[in-house]
C-alpha positions in Angstrom: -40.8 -59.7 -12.1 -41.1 -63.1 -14.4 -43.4 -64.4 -11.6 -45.5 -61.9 -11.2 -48.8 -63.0 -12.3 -47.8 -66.6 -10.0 -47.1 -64.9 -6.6 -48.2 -62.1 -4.8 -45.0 -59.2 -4.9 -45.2 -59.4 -0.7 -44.6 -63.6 -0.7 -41.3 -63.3 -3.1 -40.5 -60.7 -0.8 -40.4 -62.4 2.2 -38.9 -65.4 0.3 -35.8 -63.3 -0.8 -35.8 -61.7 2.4 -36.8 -57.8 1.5 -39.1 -55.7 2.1 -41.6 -54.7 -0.3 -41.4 -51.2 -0.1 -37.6 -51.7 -0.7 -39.0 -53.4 -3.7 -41.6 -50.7 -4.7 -38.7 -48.1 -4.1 -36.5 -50.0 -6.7 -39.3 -50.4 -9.1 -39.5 -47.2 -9.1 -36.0 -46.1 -9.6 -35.6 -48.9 -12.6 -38.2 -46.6 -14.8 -36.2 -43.2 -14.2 -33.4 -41.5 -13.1 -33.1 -40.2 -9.3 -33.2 -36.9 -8.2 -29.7 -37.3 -7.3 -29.0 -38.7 -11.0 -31.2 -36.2 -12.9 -29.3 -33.5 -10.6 -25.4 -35.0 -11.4 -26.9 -35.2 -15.3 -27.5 -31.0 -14.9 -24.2 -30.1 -13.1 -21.9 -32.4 -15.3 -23.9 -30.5 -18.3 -22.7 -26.8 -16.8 -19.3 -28.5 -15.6 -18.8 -29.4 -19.5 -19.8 -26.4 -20.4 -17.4 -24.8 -18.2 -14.5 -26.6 -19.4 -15.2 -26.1 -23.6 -15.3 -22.6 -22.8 -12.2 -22.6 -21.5 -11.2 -24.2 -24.2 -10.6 -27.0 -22.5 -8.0 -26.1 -19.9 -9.9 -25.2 -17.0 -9.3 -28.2 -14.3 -11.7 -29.2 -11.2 -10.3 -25.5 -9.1 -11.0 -22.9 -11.6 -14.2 -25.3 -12.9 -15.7 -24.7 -9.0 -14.9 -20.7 -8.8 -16.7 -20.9 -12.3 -19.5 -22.3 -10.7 -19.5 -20.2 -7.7 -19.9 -17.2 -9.2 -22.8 -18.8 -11.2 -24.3 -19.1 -7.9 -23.9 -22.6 -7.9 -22.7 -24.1 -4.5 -21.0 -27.4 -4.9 -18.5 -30.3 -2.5 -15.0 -30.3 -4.5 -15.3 -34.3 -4.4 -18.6 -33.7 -6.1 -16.9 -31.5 -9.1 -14.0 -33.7 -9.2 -16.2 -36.8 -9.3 -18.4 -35.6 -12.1 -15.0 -34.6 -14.2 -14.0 -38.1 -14.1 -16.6 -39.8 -15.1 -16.8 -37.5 -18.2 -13.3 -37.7 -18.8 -12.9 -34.3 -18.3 -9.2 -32.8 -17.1 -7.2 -29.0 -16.6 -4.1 -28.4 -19.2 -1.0 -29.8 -17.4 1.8 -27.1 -17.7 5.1 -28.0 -19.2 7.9 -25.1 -19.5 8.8 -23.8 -22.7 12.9 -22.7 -22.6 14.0 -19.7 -24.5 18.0 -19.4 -24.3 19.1 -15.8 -24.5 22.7 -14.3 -25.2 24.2 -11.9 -22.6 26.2 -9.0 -24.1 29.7 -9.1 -22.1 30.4 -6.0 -23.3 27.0 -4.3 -21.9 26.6 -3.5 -18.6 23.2 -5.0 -17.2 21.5 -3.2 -14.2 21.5 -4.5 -10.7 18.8 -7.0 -9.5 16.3 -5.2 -7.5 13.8 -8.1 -7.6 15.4 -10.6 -5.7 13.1 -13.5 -6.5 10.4 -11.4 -4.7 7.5 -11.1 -7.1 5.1 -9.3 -5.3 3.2 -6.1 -5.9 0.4 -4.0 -4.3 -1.0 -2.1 -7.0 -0.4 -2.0 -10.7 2.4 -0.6 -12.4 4.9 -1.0 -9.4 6.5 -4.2 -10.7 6.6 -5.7 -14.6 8.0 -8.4 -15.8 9.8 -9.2 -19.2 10.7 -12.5 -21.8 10.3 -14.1 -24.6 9.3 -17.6 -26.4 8.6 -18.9 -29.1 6.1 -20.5 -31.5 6.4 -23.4 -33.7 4.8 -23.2 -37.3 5.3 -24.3 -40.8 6.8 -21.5 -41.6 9.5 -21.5 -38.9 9.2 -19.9 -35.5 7.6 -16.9 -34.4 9.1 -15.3 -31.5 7.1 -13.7 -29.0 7.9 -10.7 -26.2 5.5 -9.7 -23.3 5.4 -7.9 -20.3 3.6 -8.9 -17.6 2.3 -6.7 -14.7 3.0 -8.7 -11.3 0.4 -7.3 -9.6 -2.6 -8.4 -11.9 -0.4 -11.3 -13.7 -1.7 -8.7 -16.4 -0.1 -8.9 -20.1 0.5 -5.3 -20.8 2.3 -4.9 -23.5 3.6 -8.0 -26.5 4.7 -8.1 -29.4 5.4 -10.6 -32.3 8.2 -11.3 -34.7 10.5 -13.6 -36.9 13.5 -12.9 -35.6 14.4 -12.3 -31.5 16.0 -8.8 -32.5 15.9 -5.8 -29.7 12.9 -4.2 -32.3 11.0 -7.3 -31.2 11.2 -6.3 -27.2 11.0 -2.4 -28.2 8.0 -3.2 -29.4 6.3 -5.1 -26.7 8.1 -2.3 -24.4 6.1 0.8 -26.7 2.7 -1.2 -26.2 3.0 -1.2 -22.2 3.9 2.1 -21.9 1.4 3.3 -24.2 -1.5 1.2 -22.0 -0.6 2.0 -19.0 1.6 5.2 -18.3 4.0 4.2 -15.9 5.8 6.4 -13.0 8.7 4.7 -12.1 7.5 1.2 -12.5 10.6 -1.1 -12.2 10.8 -3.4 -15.3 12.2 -7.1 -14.5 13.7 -9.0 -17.1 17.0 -11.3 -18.0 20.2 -10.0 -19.3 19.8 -11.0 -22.5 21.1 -8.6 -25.4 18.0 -7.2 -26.2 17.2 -5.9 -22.8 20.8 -4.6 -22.6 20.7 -2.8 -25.7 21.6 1.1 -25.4 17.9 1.7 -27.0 15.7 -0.6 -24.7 17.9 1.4 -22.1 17.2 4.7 -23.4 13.4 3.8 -24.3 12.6 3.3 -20.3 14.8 6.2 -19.2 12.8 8.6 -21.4 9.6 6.4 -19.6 10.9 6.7 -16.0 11.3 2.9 -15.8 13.7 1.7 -13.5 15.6 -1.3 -15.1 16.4 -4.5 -13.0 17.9 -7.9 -14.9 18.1 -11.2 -13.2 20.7 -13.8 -14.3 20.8 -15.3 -18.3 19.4 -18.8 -18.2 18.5 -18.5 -14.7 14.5 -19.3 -14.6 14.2 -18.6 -10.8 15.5 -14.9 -10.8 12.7 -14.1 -13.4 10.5 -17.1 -12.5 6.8 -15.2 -13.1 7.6 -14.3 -16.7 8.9 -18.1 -17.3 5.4 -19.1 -15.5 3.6 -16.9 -18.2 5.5 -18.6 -20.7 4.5 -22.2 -19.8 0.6 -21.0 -18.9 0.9 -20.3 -23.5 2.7 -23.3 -23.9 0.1 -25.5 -21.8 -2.8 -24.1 -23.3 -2.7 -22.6 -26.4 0.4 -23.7 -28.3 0.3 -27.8 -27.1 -3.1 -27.9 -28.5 -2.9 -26.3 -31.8 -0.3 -26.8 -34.5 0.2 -22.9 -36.9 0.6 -22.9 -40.9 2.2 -20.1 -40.9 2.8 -16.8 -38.9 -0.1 -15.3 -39.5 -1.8 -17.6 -38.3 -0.2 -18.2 -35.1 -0.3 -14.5 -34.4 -4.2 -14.0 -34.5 -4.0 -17.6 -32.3 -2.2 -15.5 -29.3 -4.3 -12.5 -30.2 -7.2 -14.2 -29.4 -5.6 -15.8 -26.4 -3.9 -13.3 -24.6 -6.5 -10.5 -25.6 -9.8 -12.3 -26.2 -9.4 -14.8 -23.1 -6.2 -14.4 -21.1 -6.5 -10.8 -20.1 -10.3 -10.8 -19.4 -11.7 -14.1 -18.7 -8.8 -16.8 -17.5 -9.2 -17.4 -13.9 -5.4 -17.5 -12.1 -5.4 -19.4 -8.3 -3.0 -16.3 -6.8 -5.6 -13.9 -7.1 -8.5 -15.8 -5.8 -9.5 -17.5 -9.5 -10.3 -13.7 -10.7 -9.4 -13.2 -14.2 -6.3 -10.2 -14.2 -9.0 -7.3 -15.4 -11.5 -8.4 -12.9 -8.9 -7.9 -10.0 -7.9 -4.8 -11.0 -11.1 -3.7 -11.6 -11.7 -5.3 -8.0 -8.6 -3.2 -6.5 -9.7 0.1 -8.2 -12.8 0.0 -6.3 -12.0 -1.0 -3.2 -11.5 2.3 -0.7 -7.9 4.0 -0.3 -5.9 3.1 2.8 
């Protein structure tokens, strides 16, 4: 371009061996952005978008369903491409290990789960555990119940100490919600599941009890996966003054975005309300 005004644009051209439309076409790249570029520019935008809303723990999977339901029709390597050069990335999940204390003295009921965690409609299968939550204050203990078939927190509830009142608790809230018949609740043999009252709470339900091994993760492997999911990406990210605050944290997480809005890869990246509302309206068999 320096010798412009010297030679003509078609002799440097064939000097340096191009063509001059090649030239031309360059020219006019050089003063702005491609298609292709101004296009990548819009879909990183919504990809970004995406991901913040998520509060940044949606990764390139649940980033694409996002899209597609949007309406937006997009390659994988093209998503995955445009969240690397922004640096963008999903939560990693790491597992968060409660121990609890088996009662010798109690007698637990029998294992009718079998690893199998698989349900065809709500309320056939729940699952049960706890965790806990690191603040200033000391720890805040959590217990949920989890519907298997919607991956569904039904009931939870939150406390300072890991008493049964804590799982009692969570247990009133589910059956409140839902109004189970005979729905077979899942959980470890811990004390608090064993307790004469949780006993007596879902007999006077019609629950059906069944307890996997203590400190076995695989026999109740969902409710550890639930677990890990609030590690991953709620409780890594933020750090809790006190329990108060950490309890309107999981509020807003299990009720505000978990429940209704956080896409899950075994039920075809549907959020768990959207795939119940999904089931209730597809025709009886």
């Amino acid at each position: 371009m320096a010798h412009q005004a010297t030679y003509k644009v078609t002799l440097m051209c064939r000097v340096l061996a191009v063509s001059a439309s090649g030239y031309y076409a360059w020219r006019l790249r050089s003063k702005s952005p491609s298609r292709r570029a101004l296009a990548d520019r819009k879909l990183g935008d919504q990809i970004e978008a995406i991901h913040n809303a998520s509060h940044g723990t949606y990764g390139r999977p649940r980033v694409q369903a996002e899209l597609r339901e949007n309406g937006v029709l997009v390659a994988d390597r093209r998503v995955a491409r445009l969240m690397r050069e922004r640096g963008i990335f999903g939560a990693s999940r790491r597992a968060r290990v409660v121990t609890t204390v088996q009662d010798n003295g109690a007698t637990p009921a029998p294992d009718l789960v079998a690893r199998n965690f698989t349900a065809t409609a709500p309320n056939q299968l729940w699952v049960a555990d706890m965790t806990y939550i690191p603040t200033w204050a000391g720890f805040l203990y959590l217990a949920l119940i989890l519907d298997v078939f919607s991956r569904k927190i039904v009931g939870w509830a939150t406390g300072s100490s890991m008493h049964k009142e804590l799982v009692l608790k969570a247990l009133d809230k589910a059956i409140h919600k839902r109004r189970p018949k005979g729905v077979i609740h899942h959980s470890d043999r811990g004390t608090q599941y064993t307790s004469n009252d949780y006993k007596e709470r879902c007999r006077d339900a019609g629950i059906v009890l069944s307890m996997g091994r203590v400190g076995n993760c695989f026999d109740n492997a969902m409710a550890e996966s639930i677990n890990a999911t609030i590690e991953c990406e709620l409780l890594s990210r933020r750090r809790f003054r006190n329990h108060a605050e950490a309890e309107l944290a999981l509020f807003e997480f299990i009720e505000g975005w978990y429940n209704r809005h956080r896409r899950h890869s075994a039920l075809g990246y549907l959020s768990p309300e959207n795939y119940e509302r999904q089931a209730a309206a597809l025709p009886a068999t």
